[in-house]
One Martini backbone bead per residue (centre of mass of N, CA, C, O) as a GRO file, in nm:
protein
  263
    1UNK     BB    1   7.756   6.459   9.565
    2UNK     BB    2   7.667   6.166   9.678
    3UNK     BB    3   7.589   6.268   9.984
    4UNK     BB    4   7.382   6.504   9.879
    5UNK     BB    5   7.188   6.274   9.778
    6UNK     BB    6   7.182   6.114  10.031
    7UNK     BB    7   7.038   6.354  10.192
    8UNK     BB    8   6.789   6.417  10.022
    9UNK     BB    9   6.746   6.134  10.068
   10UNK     BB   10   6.494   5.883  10.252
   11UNK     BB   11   6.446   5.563  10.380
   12UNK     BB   12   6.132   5.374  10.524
   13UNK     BB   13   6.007   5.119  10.311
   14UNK     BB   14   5.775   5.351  10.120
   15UNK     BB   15   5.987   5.595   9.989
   16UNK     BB   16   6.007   5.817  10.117
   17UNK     BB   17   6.104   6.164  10.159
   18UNK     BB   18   6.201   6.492  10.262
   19UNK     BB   19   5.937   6.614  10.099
   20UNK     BB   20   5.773   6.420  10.351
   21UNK     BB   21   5.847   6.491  10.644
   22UNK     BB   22   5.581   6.607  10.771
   23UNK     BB   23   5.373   6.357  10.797
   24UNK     BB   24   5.534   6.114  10.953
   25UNK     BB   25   5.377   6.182  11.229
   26UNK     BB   26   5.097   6.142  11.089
   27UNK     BB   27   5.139   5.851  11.011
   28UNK     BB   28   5.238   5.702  11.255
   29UNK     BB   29   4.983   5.784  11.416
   30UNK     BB   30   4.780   5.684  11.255
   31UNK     BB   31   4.890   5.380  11.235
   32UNK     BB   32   4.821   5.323  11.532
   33UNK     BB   33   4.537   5.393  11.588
   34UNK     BB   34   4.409   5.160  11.380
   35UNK     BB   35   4.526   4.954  11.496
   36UNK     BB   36   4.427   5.007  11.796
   37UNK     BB   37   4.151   5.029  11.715
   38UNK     BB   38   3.835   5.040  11.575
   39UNK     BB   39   3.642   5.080  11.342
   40UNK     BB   40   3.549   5.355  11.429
   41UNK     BB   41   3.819   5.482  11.446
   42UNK     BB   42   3.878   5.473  11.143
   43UNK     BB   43   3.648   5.630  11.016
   44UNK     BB   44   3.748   5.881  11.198
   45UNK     BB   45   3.953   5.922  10.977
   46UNK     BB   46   4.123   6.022  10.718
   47UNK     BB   47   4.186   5.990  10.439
   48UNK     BB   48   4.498   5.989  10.472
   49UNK     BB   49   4.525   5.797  10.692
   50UNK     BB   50   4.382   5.561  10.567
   51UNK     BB   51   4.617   5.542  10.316
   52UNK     BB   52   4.818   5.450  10.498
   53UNK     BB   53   4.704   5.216  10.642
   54UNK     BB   54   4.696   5.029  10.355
   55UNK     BB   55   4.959   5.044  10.285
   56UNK     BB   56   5.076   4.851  10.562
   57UNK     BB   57   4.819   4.611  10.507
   58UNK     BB   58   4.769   4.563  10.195
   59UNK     BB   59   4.880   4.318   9.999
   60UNK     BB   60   4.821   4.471   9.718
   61UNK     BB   61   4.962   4.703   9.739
   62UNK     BB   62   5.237   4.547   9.774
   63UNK     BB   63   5.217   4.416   9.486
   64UNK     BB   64   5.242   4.711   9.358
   65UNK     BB   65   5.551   4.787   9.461
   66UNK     BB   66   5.672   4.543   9.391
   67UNK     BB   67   5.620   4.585   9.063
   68UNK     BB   68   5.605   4.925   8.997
   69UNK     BB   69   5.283   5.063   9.030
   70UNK     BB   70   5.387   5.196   9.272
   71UNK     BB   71   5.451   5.520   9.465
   72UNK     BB   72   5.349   5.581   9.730
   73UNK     BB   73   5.076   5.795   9.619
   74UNK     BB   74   5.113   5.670   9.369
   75UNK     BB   75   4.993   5.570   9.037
   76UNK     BB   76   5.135   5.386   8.778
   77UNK     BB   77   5.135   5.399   8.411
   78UNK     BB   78   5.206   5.508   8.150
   79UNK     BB   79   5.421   5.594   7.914
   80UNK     BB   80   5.629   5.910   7.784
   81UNK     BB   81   5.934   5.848   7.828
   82UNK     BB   82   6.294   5.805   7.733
   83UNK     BB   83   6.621   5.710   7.840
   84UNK     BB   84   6.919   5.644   7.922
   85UNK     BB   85   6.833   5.634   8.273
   86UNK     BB   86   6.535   5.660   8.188
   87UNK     BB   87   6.166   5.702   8.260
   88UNK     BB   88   5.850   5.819   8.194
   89UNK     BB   89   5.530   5.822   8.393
   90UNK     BB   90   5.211   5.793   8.441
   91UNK     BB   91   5.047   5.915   8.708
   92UNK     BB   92   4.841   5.920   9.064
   93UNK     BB   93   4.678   6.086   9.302
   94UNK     BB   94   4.507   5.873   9.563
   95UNK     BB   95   4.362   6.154   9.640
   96UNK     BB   96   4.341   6.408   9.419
   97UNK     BB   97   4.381   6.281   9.122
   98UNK     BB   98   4.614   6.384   9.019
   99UNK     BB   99   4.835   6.455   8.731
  100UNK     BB  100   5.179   6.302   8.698
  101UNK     BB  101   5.492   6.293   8.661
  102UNK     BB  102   5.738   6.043   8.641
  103UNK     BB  103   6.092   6.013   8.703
  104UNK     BB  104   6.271   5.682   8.653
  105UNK     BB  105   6.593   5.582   8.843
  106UNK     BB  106   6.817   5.365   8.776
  107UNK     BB  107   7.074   5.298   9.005
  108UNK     BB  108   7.262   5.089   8.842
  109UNK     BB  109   7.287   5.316   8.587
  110UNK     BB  110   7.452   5.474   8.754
  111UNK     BB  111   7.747   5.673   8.852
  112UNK     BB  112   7.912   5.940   8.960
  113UNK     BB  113   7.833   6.161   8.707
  114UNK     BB  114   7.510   6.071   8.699
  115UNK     BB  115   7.485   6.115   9.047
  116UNK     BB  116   7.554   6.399   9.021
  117UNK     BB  117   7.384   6.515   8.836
  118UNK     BB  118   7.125   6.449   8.941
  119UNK     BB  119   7.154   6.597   9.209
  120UNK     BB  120   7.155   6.873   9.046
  121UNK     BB  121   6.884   6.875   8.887
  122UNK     BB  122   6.758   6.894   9.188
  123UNK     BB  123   6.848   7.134   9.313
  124UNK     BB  124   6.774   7.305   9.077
  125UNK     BB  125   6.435   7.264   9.068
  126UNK     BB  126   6.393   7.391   9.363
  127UNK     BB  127   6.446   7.707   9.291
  128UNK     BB  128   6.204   7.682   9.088
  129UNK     BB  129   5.930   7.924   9.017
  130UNK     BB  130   5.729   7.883   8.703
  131UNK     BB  131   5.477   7.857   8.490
  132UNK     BB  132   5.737   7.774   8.249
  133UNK     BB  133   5.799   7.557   8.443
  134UNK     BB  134   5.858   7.267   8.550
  135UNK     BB  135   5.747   7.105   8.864
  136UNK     BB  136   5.902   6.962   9.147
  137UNK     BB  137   5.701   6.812   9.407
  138UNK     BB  138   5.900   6.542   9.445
  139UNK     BB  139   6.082   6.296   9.595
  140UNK     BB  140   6.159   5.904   9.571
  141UNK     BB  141   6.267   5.611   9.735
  142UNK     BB  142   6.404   5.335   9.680
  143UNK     BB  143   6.647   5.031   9.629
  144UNK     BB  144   6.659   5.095   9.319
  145UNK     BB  145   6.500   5.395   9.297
  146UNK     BB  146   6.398   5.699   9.156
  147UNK     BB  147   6.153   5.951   9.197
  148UNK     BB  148   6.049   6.194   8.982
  149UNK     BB  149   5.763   6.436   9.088
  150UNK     BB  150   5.626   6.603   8.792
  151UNK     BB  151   5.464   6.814   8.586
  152UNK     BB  152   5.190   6.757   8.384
  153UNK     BB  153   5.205   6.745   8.033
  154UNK     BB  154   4.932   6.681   7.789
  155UNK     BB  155   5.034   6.798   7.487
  156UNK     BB  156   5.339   6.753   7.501
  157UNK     BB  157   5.554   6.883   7.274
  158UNK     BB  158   5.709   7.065   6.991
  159UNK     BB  159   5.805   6.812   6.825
  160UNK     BB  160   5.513   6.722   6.776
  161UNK     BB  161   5.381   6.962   6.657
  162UNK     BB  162   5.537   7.020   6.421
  163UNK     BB  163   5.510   6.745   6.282
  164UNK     BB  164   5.225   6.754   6.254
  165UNK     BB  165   5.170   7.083   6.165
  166UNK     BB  166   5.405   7.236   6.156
  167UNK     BB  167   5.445   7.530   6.089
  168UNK     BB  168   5.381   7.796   6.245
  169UNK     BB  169   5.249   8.089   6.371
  170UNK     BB  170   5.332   8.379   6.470
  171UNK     BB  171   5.134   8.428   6.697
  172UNK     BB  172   5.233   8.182   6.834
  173UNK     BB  173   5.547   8.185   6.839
  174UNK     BB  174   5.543   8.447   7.015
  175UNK     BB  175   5.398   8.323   7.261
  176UNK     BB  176   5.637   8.080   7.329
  177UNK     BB  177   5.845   8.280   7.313
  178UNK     BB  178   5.804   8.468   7.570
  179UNK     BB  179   5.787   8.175   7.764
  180UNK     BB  180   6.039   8.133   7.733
  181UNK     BB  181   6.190   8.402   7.823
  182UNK     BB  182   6.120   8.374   8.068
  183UNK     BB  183   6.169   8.143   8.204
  184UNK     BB  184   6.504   8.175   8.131
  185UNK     BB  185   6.533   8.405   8.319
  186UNK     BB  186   6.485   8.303   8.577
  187UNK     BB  187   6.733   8.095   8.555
  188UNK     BB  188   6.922   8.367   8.594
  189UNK     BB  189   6.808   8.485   8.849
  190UNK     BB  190   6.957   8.197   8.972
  191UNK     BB  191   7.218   8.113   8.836
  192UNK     BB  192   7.092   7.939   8.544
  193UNK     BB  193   7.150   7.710   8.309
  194UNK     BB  194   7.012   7.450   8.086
  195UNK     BB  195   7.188   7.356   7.788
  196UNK     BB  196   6.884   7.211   7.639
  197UNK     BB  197   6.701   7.401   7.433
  198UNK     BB  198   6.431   7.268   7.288
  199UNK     BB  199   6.167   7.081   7.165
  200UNK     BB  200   6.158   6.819   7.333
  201UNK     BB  201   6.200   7.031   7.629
  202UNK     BB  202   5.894   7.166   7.512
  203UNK     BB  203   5.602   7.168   7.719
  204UNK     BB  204   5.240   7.116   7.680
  205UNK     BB  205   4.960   7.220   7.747
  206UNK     BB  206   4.640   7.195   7.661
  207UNK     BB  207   4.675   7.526   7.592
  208UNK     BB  208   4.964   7.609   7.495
  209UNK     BB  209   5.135   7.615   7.690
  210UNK     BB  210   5.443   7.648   7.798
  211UNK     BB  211   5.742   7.380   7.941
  212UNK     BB  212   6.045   7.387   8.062
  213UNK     BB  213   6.246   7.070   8.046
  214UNK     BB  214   6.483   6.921   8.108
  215UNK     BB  215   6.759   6.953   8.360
  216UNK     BB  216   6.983   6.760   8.335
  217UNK     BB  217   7.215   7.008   8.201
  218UNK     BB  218   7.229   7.185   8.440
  219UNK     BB  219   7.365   7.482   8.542
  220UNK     BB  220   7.539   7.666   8.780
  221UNK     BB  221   7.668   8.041   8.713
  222UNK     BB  222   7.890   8.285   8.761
  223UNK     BB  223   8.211   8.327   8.629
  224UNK     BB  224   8.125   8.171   8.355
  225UNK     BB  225   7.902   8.296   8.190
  226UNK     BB  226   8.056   8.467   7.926
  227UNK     BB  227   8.165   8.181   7.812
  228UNK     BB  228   7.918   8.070   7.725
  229UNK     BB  229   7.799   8.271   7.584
  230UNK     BB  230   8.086   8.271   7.373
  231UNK     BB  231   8.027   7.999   7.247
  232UNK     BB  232   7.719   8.030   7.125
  233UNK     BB  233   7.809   8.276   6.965
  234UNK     BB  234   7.968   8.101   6.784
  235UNK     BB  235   7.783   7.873   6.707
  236UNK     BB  236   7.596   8.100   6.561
  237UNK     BB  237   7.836   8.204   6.352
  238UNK     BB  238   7.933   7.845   6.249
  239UNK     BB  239   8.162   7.730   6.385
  240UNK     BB  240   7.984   7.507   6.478
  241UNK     BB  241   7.877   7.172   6.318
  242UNK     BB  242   7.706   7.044   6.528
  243UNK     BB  243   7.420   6.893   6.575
  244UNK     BB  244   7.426   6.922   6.896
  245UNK     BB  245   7.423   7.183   6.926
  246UNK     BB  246   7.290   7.448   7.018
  247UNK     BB  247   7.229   7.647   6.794
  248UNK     BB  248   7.071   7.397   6.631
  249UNK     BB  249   6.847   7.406   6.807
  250UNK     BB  250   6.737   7.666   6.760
  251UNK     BB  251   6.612   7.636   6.508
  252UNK     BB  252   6.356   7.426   6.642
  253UNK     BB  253   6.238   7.683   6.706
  254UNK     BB  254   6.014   7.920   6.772
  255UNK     BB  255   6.105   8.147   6.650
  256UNK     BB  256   6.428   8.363   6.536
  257UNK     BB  257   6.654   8.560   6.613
  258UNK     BB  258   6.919   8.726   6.533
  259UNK     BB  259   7.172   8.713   6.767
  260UNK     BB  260   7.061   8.533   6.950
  261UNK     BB  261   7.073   8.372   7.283
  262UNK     BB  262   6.973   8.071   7.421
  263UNK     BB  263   7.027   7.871   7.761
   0.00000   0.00000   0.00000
């Protein structure tokens, strides 16, 4: 696992991974015609051009990379959450000003396990694209960091909306889950399963769209599908009275079917 995560990123001094290497040669192309041009030169380059050119020469730029403020083409403010081996952080892009989450991995903190985790992860998460799933838009890399370039959902998470207002209301509780269960159809049509669906993993948008996300312990399944299944269907009937179990968590989602049983 730890070579394929060699060959997904690939470092060459300002971060970029190959989810953007098709531009590297109009960055290359960009940053020599500007070196080598005039004023007029420059004037005629395009946004995107001008702003690789920017990264190259700037030296304030350069002093906000080494800092840990910018990477790539985003510029990164505060925290939004952390964990046990990452923190995610509000960043924004510096063409489109689009609002991204960056979920930052510090290398040091990785072992064999947790850095094949992360890969399979991304691996994960490049397969999907759902409306109710967080999407992935690339990877990037430092020498101490990864950095996942994540969509960003303005409203927070679920866990934080039931303690601020309390139980929901049926009509919203049906409708948060129903793009939960469509959500997570998408990831077994993929033959992939969450294994970590709670409240503080399904993440909403400003109009109250459910987001689920934090695929770190997902795992893709095929002839053990079953056996996952016959676990948390255990689980579901009290056998398991683990406080982290799956069943547990099934809890504190909005609507609970009796004997239904979510992955």
């Amino acid at each position: 696992m730890t070579a394929a995560l060699t060959a997904v990123f690939q470092w060459d001094g300002l971060g970029w991974s190959r989810h953007v290497a098709t531009d590297k040669a109009h960055f290359t192309a960009a940053a020599g015609q500007s070196r080598a041009g005039s004023i007029t030169d420059k004037c005629q380059l395009s946004p995107y051009a001008r702003l690789m050119d920017q990264l190259c020469s700037d030296e304030r730029l350069a002093q906000e990379r080494a800092a840990g403020t910018r990477v790539g083409l985003y510029r990164l403010y505060g925290d939004l959450g952390t964990g046990n081996f990452s923190r995610v952080k509000l960043a924004v892009h510096q063409l489109t000003a689009d609002r991204v989450a960056v979920k930052i991995v510090d290398k040091a903190k990785l072992d064999y396990k947790t850095h094949a985790m992360l890969a399979e992860e991304i691996e994960n998460m490049e397969r999907l694209h759902h409306p109710h799933i967080v999407r992935l838009y690339e990877v990037l890399e430092t020498p101490q960091r990864y950095h996942l370039v994540l969509e960003y959902a303005a409203g927070g998470n679920l866990h934080q909306l039931i303690t601020a207002e309390g139980r929901l209301g049926d009509r919203r509780a049906r409708a948060l889950a129903v793009q939960l269960v469509s959500a997570l159809q998408h990831m077994h049509d993929q033959n992939l399963v969450h294994r970590d669906v709670k409240a503080d993993n399904v993440f909403l948008t400003r109009r109250g769209r459910a987001k689920l996300g934090d695929l770190g312990f997902s795992t893709p399944v095929v002839g053990v599908y079953r056996i996952v299944l016959h676990r948390l269907m255990r689980a579901e009937e009290g056998e398991e009275s683990d406080a982290d179990s799956p069943a547990a968590h099934l809890k504190t989602l909005p609507g609970r079917v009796k004997g239904c049983v979510i992955a």
